[in-house]
C-alpha positions in Angstrom: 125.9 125.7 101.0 125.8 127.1 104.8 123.9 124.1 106.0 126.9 121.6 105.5 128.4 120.4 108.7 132.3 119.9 108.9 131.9 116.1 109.3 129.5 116.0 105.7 132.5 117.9 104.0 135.3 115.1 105.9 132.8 112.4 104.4 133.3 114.2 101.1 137.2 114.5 101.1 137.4 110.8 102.1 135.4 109.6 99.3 137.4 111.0 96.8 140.4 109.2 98.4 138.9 106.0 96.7 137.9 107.7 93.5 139.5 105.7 90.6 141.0 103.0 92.6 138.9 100.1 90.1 137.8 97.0 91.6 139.3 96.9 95.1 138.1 96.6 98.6 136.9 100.0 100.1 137.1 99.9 104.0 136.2 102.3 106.0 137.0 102.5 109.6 134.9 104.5 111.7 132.0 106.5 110.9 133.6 109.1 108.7 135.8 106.9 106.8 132.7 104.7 106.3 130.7 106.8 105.2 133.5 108.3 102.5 133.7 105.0 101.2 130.4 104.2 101.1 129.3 107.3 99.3 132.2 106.8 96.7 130.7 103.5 96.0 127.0 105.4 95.3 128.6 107.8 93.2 131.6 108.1 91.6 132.9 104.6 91.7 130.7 102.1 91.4 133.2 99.2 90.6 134.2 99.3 94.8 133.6 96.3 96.5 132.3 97.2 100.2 132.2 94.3 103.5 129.2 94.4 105.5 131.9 94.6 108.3 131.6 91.2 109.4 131.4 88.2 107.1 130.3 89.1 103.5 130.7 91.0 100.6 127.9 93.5 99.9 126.1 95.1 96.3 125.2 98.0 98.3 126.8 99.6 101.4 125.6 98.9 104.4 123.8 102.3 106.6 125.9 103.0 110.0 124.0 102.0 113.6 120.6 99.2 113.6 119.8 97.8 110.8 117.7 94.6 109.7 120.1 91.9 108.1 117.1 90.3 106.7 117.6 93.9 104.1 121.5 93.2 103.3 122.1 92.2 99.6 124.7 89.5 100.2 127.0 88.9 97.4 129.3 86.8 99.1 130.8 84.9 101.8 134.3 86.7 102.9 135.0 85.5 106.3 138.3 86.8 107.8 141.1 83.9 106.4 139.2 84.6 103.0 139.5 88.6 103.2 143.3 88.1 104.0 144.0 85.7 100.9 141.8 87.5 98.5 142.3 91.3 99.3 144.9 92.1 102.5 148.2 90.3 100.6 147.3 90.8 97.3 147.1 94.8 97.5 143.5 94.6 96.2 142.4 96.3 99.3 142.5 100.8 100.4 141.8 100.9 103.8 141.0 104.6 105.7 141.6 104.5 109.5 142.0 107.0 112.5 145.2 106.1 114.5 146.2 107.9 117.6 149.4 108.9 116.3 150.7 109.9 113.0 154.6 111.2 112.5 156.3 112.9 109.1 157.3 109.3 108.1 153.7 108.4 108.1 154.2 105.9 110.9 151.1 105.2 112.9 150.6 104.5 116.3 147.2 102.5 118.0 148.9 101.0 120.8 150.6 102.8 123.6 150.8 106.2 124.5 154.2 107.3 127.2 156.3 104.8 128.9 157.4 101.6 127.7 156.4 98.7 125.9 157.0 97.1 128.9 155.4 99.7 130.7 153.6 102.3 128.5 151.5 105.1 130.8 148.2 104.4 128.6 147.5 101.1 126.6 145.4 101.3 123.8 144.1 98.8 121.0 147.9 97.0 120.3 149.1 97.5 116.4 146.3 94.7 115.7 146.7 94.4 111.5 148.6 97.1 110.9 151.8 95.9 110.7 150.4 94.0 107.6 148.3 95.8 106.5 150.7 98.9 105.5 153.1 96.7 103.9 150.5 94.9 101.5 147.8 97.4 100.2 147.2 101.3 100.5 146.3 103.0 103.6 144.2 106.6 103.9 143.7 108.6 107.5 141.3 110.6 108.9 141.5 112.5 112.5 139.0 114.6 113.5 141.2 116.8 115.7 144.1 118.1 114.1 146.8 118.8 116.8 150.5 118.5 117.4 149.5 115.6 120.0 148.3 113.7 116.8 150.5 114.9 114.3 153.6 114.5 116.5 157.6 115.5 116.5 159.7 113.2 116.2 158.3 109.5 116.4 155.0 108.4 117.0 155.1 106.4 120.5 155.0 102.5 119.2 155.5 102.4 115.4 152.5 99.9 114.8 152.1 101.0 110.9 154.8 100.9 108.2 155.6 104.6 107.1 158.4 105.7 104.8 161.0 106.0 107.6 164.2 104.6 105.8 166.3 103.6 109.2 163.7 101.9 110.4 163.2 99.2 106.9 165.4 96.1 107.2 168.0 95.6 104.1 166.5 93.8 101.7 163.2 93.6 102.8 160.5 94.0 100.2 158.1 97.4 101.1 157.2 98.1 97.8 153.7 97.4 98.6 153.6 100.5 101.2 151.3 103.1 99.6 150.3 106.0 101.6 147.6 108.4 100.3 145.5 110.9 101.9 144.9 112.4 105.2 142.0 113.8 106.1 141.3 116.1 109.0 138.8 118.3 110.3 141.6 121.2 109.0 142.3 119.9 105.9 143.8 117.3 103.6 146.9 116.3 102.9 149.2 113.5 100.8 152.2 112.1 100.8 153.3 113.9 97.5 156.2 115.7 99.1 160.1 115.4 98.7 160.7 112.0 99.6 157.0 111.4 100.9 156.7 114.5 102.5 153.7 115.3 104.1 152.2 118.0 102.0 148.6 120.4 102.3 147.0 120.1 99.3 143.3 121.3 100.3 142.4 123.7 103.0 138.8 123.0 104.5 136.8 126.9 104.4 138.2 130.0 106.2 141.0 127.8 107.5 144.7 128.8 106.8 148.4 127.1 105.9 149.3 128.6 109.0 147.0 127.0 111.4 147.0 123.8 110.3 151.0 123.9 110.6 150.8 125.5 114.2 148.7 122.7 115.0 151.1 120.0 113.4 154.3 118.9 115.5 156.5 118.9 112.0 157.3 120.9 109.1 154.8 120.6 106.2 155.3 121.1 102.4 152.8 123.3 100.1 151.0 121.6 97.5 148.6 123.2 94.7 146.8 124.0 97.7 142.9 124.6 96.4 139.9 125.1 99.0 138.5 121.8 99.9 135.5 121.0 97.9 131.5 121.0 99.4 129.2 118.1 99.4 126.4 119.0 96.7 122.7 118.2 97.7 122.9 114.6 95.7 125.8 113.9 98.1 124.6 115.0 101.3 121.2 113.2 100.4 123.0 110.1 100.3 124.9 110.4 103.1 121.7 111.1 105.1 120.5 107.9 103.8 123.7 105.9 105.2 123.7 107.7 108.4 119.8 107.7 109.7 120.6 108.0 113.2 123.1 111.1 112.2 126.1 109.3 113.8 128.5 111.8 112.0 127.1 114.3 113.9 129.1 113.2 117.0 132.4 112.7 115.3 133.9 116.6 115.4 133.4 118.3 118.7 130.3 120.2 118.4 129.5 119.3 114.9 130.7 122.6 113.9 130.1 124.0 110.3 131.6 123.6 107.2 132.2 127.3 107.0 133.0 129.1 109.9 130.4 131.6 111.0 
């Protein structure tokens, strides 16, 4: 299909991230991720519970930008000390976010970029749940620019999400909860399936090659099975329009380039 734009086939790759995961909360941050969850939900996995993003539990996702509440099918209350208790510490959650940072360990970084923590050069959101939320329940990304300032040498900045950097785990402390999965990027996608939870390729997005995505990544990366990465059909992409009305994807990957390269 030459009509499908790069951010449809992202949605795509990050609703199969959730596929199988039974009856768990599906959060997607940002539009993409959303939008991946949300479609799993329509689709293949109907036993996801979704949030309206606010206070309640939903039977139906919720479509991205203005929309009459008067239309949302409520199925429950979930307001933020229930959400922690009932999904966040008790792993029954898969959350899909876009940090700033990402290193080989898998550590994330949303807080500071250069400098200090005293005195970083740019402040950014803090490590807000993170710290948490990697140690309880599994964790999926998504960047939309794939680059070595993203996927960085060495450490990210400010560790603000639990990775599988041994040094950095206190003896005896309990991480058996940290469960990395997927990453998905406007290059490809990737797992943590490697030797010792290596980062590993194990789709390539159209006309894009091993090669580029590891000039573009500031560590080594392992090969998986690696297959193309799989197109949207017209059911999918019908339902995506459908959660997206105002086309809010389109604004995600710089120029909303296509699928396939031209």
């Amino acid at each position: 299909m030459t009509d499908v734009s790069l951010a449809e086939l992202c949605i795509f790759a990050c609703s199969e991230a959730f596929r199988g995961n039974g009856e768990i909360i599906a959060t997607g941050v940002g539009p993409v991720p959303r939008l991946g969850a949300s479609l799993a939900k329509l689709t293949h996995s109907p036993e996801l519970m979704m949030t309206d993003g606010e206070a309640y539990l939903v039977e139906q996702p919720v479509a991205l930008g203005p929309r009459g509440y008067d239309d949302r099918k409520a199925a429950g209350y979930l307001p933020f000390s229930r959400f922690f208790d009932s999904a966040v510490w008790t792993g029954r959650r898969h959350a899909m976010v876009t940090p700033t940072q990402l290193d080989r360990f898998g550590q994330i970084n949303l807080s500071y970029l250069g400098g200090t923590y005293d005195k970083p050069k740019t402040q950014m959101l803090g490590v807000r749940g993170f710290p948490g939320n990697t140690i309880y329940h599994a964790n999926s990304f998504f960047f939309p620019a794939h680059t070595a300032r993203t996927f960085v040498s060495g450490e990210v900045d400010m560790v603000s999400g639990v990775g599988y950097n041994q040094a950095k785990r206190v003896p005896g402390g309990n991480y058996s909860g940290v469960d990395l999965r997927v990453i998905v990027t406007n290059l490809c996608v990737m797992d943590f399936g490697g030797k010792d939870n290596a980062i590993r390729v194990i789709s390539l997005h159209p006309d894009v090659t091993f090669g580029e995505v590891q000039e573009a990544t500031g560590f080594p990366l392992e090969k998986g099975d690696i297959v193309e990465t799989a197109l949207p059909g017209a059911e999918a992409l019908d339902i995506i329009a459908t959660l997206d009305p105002h086309n809010i994807r389109a604004s995600v990957i710089k120029d909303n380039p296509p699928a396939r390269r031209v």
